[in-house]
C-alpha positions in Angstrom: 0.0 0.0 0.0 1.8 3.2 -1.1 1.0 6.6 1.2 2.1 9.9 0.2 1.1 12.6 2.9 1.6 16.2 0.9 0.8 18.2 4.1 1.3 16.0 7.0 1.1 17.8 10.2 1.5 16.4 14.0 -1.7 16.7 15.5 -0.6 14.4 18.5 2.4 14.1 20.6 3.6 11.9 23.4 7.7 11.2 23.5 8.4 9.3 20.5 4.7 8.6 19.3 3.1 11.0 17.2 -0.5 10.9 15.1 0.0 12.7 11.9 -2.7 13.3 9.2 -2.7 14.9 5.6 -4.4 18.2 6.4 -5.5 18.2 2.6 -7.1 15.1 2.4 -10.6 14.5 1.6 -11.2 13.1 5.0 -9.6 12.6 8.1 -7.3 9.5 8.2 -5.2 9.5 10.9 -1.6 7.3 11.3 0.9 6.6 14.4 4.8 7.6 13.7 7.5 6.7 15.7 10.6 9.0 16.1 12.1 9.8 12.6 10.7 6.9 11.2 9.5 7.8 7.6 7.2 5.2 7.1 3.4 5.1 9.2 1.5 2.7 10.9 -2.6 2.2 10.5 -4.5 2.5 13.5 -7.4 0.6 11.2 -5.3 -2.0 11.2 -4.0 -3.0 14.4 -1.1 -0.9 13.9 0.6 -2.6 11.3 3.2 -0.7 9.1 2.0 1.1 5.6 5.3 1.4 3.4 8.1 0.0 6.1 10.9 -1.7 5.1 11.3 -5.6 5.2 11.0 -7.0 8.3 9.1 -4.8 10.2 6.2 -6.1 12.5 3.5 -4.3 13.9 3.9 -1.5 16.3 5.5 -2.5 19.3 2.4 -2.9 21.8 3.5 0.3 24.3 3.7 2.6 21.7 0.4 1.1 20.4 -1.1 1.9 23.7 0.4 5.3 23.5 -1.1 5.8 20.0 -4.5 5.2 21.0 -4.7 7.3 23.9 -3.8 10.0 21.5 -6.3 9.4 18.8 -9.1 11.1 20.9 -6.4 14.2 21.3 -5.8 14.1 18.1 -9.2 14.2 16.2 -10.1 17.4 18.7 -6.8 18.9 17.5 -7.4 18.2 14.1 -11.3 19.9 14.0 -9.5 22.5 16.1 -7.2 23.2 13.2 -10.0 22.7 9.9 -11.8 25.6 12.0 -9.5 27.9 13.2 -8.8 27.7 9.0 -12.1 28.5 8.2 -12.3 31.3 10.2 -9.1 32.5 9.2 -10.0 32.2 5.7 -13.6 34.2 6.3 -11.6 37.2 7.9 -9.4 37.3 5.2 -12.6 37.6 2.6 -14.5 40.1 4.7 -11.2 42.2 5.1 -10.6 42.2 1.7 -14.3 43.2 0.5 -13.4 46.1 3.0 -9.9 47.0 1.8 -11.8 47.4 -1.4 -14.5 50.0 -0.6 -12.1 52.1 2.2 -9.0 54.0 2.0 -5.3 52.5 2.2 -5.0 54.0 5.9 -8.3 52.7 7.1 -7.3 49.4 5.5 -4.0 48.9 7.9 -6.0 50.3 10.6 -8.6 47.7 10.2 -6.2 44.9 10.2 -4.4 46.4 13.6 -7.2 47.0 15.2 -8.2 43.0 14.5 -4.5 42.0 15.8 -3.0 44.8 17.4 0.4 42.5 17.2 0.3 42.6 13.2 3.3 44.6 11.6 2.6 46.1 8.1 5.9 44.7 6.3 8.0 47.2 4.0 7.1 46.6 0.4 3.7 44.5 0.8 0.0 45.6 0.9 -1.9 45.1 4.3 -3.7 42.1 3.3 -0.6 40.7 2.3 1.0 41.1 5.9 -2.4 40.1 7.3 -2.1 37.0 5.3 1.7 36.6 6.4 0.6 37.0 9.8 -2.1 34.4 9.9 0.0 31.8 8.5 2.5 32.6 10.9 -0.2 32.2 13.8 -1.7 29.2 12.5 2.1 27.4 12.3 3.0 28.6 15.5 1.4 25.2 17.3 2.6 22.7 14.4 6.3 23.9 14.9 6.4 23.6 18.8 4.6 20.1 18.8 7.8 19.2 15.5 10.7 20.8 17.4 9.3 20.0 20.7 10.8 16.2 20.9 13.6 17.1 18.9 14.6 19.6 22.0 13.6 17.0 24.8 15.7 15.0 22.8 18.5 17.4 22.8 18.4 18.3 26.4 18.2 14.6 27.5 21.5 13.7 25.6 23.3 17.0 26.9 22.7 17.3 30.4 20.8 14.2 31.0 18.0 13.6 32.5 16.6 16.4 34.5 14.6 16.5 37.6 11.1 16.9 37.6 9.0 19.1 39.5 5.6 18.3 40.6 2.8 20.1 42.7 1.2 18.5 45.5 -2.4 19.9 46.5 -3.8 18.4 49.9 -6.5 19.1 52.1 -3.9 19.9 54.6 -1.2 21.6 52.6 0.3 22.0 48.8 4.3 20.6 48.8 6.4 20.9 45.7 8.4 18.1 44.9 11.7 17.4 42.7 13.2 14.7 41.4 13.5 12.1 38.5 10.2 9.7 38.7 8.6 7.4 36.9 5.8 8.6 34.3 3.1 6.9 35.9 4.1 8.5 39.3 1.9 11.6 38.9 -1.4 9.2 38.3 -0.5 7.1 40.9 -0.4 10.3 43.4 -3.4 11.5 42.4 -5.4 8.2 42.9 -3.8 7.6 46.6 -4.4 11.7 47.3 -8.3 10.7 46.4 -8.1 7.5 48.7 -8.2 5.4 45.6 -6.9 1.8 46.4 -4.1 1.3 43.7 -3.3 -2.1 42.0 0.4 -1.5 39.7 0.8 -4.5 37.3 4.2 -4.3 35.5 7.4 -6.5 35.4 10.3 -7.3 37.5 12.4 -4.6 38.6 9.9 -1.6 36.6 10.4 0.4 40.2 6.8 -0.5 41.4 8.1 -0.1 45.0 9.9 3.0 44.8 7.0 4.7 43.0 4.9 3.7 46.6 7.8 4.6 48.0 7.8 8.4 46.4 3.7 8.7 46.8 4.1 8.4 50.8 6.8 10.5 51.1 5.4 12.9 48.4 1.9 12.9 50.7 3.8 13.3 54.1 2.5 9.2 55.2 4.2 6.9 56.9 5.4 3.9 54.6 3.8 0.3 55.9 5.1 -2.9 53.8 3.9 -6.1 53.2 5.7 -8.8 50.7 3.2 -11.8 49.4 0.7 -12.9 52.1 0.1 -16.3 52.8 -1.3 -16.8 55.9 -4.0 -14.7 57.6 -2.1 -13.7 60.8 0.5 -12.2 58.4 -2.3 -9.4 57.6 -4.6 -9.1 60.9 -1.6 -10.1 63.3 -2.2 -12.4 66.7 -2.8 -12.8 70.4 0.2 -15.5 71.9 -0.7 -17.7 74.7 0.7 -14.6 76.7 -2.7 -12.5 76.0 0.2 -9.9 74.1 -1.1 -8.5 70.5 1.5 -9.0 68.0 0.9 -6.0 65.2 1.7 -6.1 62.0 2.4 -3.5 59.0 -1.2 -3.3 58.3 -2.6 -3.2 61.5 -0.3 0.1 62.0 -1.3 1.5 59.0 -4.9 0.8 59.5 -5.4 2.1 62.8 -2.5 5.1 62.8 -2.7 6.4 59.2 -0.2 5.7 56.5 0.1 4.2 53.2 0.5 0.4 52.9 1.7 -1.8 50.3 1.2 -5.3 49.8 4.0 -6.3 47.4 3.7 -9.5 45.6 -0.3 -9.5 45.5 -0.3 -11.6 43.1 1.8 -14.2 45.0 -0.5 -14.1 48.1 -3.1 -16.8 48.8 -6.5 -15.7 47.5 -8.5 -16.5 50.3 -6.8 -14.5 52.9 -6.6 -11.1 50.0 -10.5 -11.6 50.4 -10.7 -10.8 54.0 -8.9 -6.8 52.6 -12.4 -6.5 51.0 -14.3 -5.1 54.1 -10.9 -3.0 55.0 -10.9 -1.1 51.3 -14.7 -1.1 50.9 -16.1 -0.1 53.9 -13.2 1.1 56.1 -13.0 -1.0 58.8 -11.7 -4.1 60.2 -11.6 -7.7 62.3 -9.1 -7.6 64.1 -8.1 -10.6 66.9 -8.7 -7.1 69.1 -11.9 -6.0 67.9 -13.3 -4.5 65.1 -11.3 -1.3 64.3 -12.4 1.5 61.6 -9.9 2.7 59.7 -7.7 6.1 60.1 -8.7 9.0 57.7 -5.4 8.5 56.1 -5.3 5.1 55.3 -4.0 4.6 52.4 -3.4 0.8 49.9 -1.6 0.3 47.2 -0.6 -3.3 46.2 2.1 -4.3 43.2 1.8 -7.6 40.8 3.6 -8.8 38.2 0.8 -10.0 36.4 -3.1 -8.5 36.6 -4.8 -11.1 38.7 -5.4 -13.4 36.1 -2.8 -16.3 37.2 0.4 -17.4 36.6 1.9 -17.4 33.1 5.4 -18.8 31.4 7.5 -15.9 33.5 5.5 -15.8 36.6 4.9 -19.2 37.5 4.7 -18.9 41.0 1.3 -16.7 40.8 -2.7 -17.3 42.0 -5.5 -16.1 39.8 -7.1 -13.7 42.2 -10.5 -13.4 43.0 -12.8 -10.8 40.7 -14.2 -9.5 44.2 -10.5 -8.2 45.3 -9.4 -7.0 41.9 -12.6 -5.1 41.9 -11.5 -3.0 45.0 -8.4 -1.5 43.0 -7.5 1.2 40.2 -5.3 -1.2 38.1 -2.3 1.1 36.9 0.0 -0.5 34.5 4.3 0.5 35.6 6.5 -0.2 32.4 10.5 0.2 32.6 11.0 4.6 31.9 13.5 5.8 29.8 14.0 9.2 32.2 14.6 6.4 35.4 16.9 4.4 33.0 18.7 7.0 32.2 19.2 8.6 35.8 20.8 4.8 36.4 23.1 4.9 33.6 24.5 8.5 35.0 23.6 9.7 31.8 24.9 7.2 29.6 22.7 7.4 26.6 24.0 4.7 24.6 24.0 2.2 27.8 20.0 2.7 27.9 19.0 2.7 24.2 21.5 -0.6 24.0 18.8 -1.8 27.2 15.6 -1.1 25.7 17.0 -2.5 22.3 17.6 -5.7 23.7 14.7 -5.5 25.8 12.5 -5.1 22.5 14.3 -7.4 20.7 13.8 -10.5 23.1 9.9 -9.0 23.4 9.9 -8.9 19.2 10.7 -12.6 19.3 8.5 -13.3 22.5 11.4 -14.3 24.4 10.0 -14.2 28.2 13.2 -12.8 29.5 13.6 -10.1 31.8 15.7 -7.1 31.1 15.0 -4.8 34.7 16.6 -1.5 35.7 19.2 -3.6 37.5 20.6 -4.7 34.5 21.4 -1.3 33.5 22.4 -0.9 36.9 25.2 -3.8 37.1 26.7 -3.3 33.3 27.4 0.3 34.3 28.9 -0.3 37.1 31.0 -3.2 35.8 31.8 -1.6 32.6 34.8 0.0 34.2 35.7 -3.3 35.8 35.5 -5.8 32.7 35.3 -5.3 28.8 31.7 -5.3 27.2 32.0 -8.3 26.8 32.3 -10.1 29.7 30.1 -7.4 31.0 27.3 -8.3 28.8 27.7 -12.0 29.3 27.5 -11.5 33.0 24.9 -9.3 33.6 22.4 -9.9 30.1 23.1 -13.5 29.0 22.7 -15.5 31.9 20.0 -18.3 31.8 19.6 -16.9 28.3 20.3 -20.1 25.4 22.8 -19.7 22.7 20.8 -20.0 20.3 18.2 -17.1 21.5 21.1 -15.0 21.8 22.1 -15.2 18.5 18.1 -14.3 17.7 17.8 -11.2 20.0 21.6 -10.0 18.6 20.0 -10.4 14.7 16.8 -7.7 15.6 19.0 -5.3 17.7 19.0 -2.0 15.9 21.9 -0.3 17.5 24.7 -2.0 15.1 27.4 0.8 16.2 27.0 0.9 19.5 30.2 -0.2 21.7 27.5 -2.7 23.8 26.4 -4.2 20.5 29.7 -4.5 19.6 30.6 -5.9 22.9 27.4 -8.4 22.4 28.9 -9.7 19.0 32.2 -10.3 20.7 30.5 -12.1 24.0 28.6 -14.3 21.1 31.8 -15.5 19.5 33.3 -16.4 22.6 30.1 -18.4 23.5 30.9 -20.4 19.9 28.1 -18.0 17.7 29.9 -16.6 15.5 28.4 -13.5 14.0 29.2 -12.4 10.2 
């Protein structure tokens, strides 16, 4: 299928996904880009590729997620602009039946007093400096939403990644915060500040914790932890033959304010997650002591590796948790972020896009390995200590077959990088040789 856009313009922007239409078209037709890719990919489709090269798949399914959040955002933006053209184009024709029927200084007097900020440029007519205006107006957004990522992009690989600052309303206060966090850390705020319980679903090592972590420290709580719940006394604690309560991490939470975690959720015992029910529902409690209703600033949030639904060929060890208890929770999905990545790497571009490139290669060939922040963690901290190499080998290639190797090293796309290179060499001393 060949596509030709004549006019494309951005109309949608979120890091390296954009939605771009033909702004001549007959009708609206809207397509996802990635970066400087020159080719599209169909939303119609299932976001599979319209004039790509061989060998590339569909859009990889983040981005695709990305995309279709934007589509909304972008079909407002894109009325926004057909109107805004319209009008334009009506005050240029009632100007112009004006400028013929009044004097020359009327005329530029007519077009200031529409837009006092219009200057009447040496050598052209006033409705030819209108006109110059209004195009320069009406470009103004489509430049900034071009040159935007171009400038992130720019700042990010000179001074690396830079701390972000957020605003924190309360009931009780408003705190400004600064700091690198993960992109999801603002929803995840928001939700806990509204006493939302908060399920996050992501893999290994995506910094599930430390966004918890962040949110109770962001929202002045005390931090309560739980890992994976088997038994029920881990949750409600228990009396000893001694008459003596023993508390745990929830009980404190429940009864003194805070925000609690239950790590692992996915990894606890079913039955004993359905006894939280009456805690998030109703706000209160059986406790071996009594019946307790919970402190005004109770907070939950709970982190899974999976979304409830069981375990699967990378979580093994996981229950399928019960509809009732899912039910309870805003389900908030944590990915790995290039911004945290990068604050790992010290700035080391190239160390991070060699990451999510292997990351997306071994997803590409639906390799279920794990590729966390740790690993960019350990090879840049070892990469002073041992070549690329044995780096790589160390930290990426364990428990990871020869032969899979060989697959993941064939879709990387970084071929000049010194950690691809360093990959290629750690191949051939495994005994695959790479052309």
């Amino acid at each position: 299928m060949a596509l030709v856009m004549q006019h494309e313009v951005s109309i949608a922007i979120e890091g390296k996904v954009r939605i771009v239409c033909d702004l001549q078209a007959e009708r609206y037709r809207p397509y996802a880009k990635i970066g400087d890719c020159s080719f599209y990919y169909d939303p119609a489709t299932g976001y599979r590729p319209v004039n790509a090269p061989p060998r590339v798949k569909k859009l990889y399914h983040r981005y695709a997620e990305i995309a279709t959040g934007l589509l909304d955002l972008a079909l407002k933006n894109y009325m926004d602009i057909k109107d805004e053209a319209e009008r334009a184009q009506q005050r240029i024709e009632a100007h112009t039946q004006t400028i013929e029927e009044e004097e020359p200084m009327k005329q530029e007097q007519l077009f200031k007093a529409d837009d006092p900020d219009m200057k009447i440029m040496p050598g052209t007519t006033s409705l030819e400096s209108y006109i110059v205006h209004c195009v320069k107006k009406e470009a103004v957004d489509q430049v900034v939403n071009v040159t935007k990522p171009m400038i992130d992009s720019y700042i990010r690989d000179t001074y690396g990644t830079l701390p972000k600052r957020i605003e924190i309303k309360t009931e009780k206060e408003t705190k400004v915060i600064e700091g690198v966090a993960h992109h999801k850390f603002e929803t995840v705020l928001k939700l806990v500040n509204a006493n939302v319980p908060v399920f996050l679903s992501g893999p290994a090592g995506s910094g599930k914790n430390v966004i918890c972590k962040q949110v109770s420290e962001a929202l002045n709580m005390e931090f309560y932890f739980s890992n994976a719940i088997t038994q029920e006394y881990k949750l409600t604690g228990f009396i000893d033959a001694n008459g003596r309560f023993h508390e745990t991490q929830f009980y404190k939470a429940f009864t003194n304010g805070g925000l609690f975690m239950l790590d692992e959720i996915d990894a606890s015992t079913p039955e004993v997650l359905v006894i939280l029910n009456a805690a998030i529902a109703n706000g209160y409690f059986d406790f071996p002591t009594g019946k307790v209703t919970a402190h005004e600033d109770f907070r939950i949030c709970a982190a899974g590796n999976t979304f409830g639904s069981g375990a699967d060929i990378t979580y093994t060890g996981r229950y399928q948790l019960d509809a009732s208890s899912l039910d309870r929770f805003a389900i908030v999905e944590i990915d790995y972020d290039e911004a945290i990545e990068t604050a790992i790497a010290c700035g080391n571009t190239e160390l991070v896009k060699f990451v999510r490139d292997f990351r997306e290669a071994c997803n590409k060939q639906h390799l279920k390995f794990i590729v966390s922040y740790r690993a960019i963690e350990r090879l840049h901290k070892l990469e002073n200590v041992f070549a690329h190499a044995e780096a790589i080998k160390i930290v990426l290639l364990k428990g990871l077959e020869h032969h899979d190797a060989r697959i993941v090293y064939d879709n990387l796309k970084t071929e000049d990088s010194a950690y691809t290179k360093g990959f290629k060499q750690a191949l051939s001393e495994m005994g695959r040789e790479v052309a």
